[in-house]
Every structure is written in C-alpha cells, then in structure tokens.
C-alpha positions in Angstrom: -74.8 -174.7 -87.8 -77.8 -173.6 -86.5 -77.2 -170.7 -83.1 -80.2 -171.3 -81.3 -81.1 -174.7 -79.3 -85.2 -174.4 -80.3 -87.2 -175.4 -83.2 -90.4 -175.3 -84.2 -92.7 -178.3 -83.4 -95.7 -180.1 -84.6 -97.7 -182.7 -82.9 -99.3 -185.8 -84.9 -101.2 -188.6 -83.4 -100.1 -192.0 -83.8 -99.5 -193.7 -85.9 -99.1 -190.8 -88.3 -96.0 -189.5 -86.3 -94.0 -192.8 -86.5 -95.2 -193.1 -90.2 -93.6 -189.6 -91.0 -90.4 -190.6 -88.3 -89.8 -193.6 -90.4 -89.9 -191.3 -93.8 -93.1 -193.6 -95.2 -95.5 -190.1 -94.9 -94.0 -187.5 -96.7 -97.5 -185.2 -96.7 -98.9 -184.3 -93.4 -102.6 -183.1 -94.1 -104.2 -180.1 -91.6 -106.8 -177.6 -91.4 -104.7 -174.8 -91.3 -101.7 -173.4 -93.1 -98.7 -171.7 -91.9 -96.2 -169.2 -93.3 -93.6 -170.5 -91.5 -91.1 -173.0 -93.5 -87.9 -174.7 -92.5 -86.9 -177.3 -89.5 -89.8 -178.8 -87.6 -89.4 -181.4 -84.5 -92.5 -184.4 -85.1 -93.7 -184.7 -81.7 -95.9 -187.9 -80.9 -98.9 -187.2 -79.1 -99.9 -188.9 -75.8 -103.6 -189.3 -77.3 -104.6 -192.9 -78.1 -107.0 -191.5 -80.7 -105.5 -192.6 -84.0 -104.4 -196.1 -82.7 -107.7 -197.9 -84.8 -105.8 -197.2 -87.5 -102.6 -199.5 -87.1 -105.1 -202.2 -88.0 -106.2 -200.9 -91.1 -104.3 -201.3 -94.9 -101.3 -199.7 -95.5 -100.6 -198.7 -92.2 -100.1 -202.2 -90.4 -97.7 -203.8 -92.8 -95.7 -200.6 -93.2 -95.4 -200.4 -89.4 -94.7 -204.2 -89.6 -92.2 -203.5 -92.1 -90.2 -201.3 -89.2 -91.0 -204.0 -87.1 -93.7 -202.4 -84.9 -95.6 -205.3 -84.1 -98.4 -202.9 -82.2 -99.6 -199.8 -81.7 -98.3 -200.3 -77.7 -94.8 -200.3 -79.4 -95.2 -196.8 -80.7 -93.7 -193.9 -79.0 -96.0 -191.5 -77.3 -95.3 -187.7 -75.4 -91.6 -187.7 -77.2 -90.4 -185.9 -80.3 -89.2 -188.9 -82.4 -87.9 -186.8 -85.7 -86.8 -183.3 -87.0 -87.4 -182.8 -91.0 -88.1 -179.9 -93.5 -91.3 -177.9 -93.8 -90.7 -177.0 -97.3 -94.0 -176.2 -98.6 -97.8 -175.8 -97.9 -100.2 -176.4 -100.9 -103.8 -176.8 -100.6 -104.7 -180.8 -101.1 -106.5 -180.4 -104.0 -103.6 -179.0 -105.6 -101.7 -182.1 -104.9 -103.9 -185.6 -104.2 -104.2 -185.9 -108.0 -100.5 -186.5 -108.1 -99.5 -188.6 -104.7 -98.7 -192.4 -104.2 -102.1 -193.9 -103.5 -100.2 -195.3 -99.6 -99.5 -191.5 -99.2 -103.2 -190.8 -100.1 -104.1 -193.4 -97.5 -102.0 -191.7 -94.9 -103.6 -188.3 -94.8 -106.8 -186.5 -95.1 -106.5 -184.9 -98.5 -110.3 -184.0 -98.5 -111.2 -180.3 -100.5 -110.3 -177.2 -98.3 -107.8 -178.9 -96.4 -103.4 -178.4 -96.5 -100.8 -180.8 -97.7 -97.5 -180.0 -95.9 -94.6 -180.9 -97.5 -92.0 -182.3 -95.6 -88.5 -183.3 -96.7 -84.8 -184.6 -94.8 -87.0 -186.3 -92.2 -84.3 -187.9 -89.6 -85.6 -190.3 -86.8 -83.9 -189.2 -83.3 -81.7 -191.9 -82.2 -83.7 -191.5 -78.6 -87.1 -190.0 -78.5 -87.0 -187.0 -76.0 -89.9 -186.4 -74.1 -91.7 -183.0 -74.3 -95.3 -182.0 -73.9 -97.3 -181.5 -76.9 -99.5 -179.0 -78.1 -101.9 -177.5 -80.9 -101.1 -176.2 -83.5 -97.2 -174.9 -84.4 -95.3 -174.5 -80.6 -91.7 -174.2 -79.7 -89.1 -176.9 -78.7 -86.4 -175.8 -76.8 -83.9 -178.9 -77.0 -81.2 -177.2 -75.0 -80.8 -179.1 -71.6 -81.4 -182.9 -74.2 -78.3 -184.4 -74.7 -75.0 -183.2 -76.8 -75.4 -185.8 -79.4 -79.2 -185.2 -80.5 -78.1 -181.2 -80.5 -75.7 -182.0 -82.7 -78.0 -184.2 -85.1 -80.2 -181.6 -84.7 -77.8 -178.9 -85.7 -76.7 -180.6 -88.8 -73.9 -182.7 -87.8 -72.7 -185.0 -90.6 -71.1 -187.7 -88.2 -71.2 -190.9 -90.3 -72.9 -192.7 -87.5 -75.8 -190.6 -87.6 -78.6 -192.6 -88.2 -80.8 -191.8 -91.0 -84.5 -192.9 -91.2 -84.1 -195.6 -88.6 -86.4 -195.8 -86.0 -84.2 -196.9 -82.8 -85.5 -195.0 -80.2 -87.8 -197.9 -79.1 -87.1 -201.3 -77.8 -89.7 -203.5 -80.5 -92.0 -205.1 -78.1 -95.7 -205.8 -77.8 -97.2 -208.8 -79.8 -98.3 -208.7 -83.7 -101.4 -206.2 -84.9 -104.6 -208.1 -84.8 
C-alpha cells in the first residue's frame, strides 16, 4: 500500500482526458519529457480549448460509445483517473507502430514525446482540484476513504474498472 496520500498529476484538456479516463488513449503526446515514472492522477482541465474536437472522427463515436452525448457532458477542473506512467519515448520511435485511432488521438509529430500510460482506473467520483502545467502534486488526503483506497491499491471487487461513472450522461447528441 502506498504511505503517502499525494501523487503526481497531469492535466489534459478535453476530450483527451476522458479519452485516456475511459482507457481508449493509451499514448499521451507532449513537448517535454520527464524522468519521473509510476502513478499519475489525469486531471481535466477547465479550458474549453480542445472541445472542437469531440465533433471530429474517432473522437465523437468513441465518446458516444461511453455515452457522452457532448462535450458539456465531459468533466472539467476534476481528476477523473489514476494510471501508470511507465515509459517516455520520443514519437517517432513509436507512431510507426500505434493503432491509427491512437494516432488520431495525439500529436505524434517529430521532436515531440509519447507517454506511455498503463492500469488507467476511472475514479468512481471525479474530485475537484485545480490544474496546472506541467507535472504538479495531488494531495488526495482530505477526498474521501473510498477513492484513497482505490487510489492505494485496494482490490475490493466492486472497484470499478475503466468505467466512467463520475458524471450523470446529460447534454444532447454531438452535432
């Protein structure tokens, strides 16, 4: 079990950060590298600045496919999941090898970094915390003894895995 009650955290626009919270992005493309490896909160951003996407191919009928009938339905200023920074590669190391919907999903262009994330659990309740640039710390110690638990590693058989719940669906379809 983990001793501490803070991770580090990583904010994505939307609707990159549900697409990673519902395990559909696997790759999250940046700038910038990091040494650091191991658990990373997926915070969603407040910023409307990645919404024109959820009306472009894949990314509104794999939101659809959740049932996220709009980009309103999408959680924003909340960390939504926890997953596995296992790797950083630089992207042309790797886009000759990913799933043409993960290619659509990032930014693979050359000079760029593909990080590798694995175990990517959706929060049963998306907690709200302010985002920031670049890698920043989550302290999720006052949140609520059942997310620490998930958090920690709890292997409660009612843990849900890769389901996004933390929203009530609402909003009309994508148009």
């Amino acid at each position: 079990m983990i001793d501490r009650a803070e991770m580090k955290a990583m904010t994505l626009w939307q609707p990159w950060a549900t697409l990673v919270a519902i395990g559909a992005k696997r790759i999250e493309t940046r700038s910038w590298s990091t040494n650091y490896r191991g658990p990373l909160a997926i915070h969603a951003a407040v910023s409307k600045k990645g919404h024109e996407a959820c009306l472009r191919e894949p990314v509104r009928s794999t939101l659809e496919a959740f049932h996220y009938r709009s980009c309103a339905a999408l959680p924003t200023g909340k960390v939504i999941a926890i997953c596995e920074l296992i790797d950083i590669l630089p992207t042309e190391d790797v886009r000759d090898i990913v799933e043409n919907r993960e290619l659509a999903f990032g930014d693979f262009e050359t000079g760029r970094y593909a990080w590798l994330l694995e175990d990517v659990r959706s929060l049963p309740i998306a907690m709200p915390a302010t985002g920031r640039q670049g890698l920043w710390t989550w302290d999720y110690s006052d949140e609520m003894p059942a997310i620490r638990r998930m958090i920690e590693g709890d292997n409660h058989p009612n843990r849900p895995k890769n389901v996004v719940t933390q929203l009530e669906l609402r909003g009309a379809p994508f148009r």
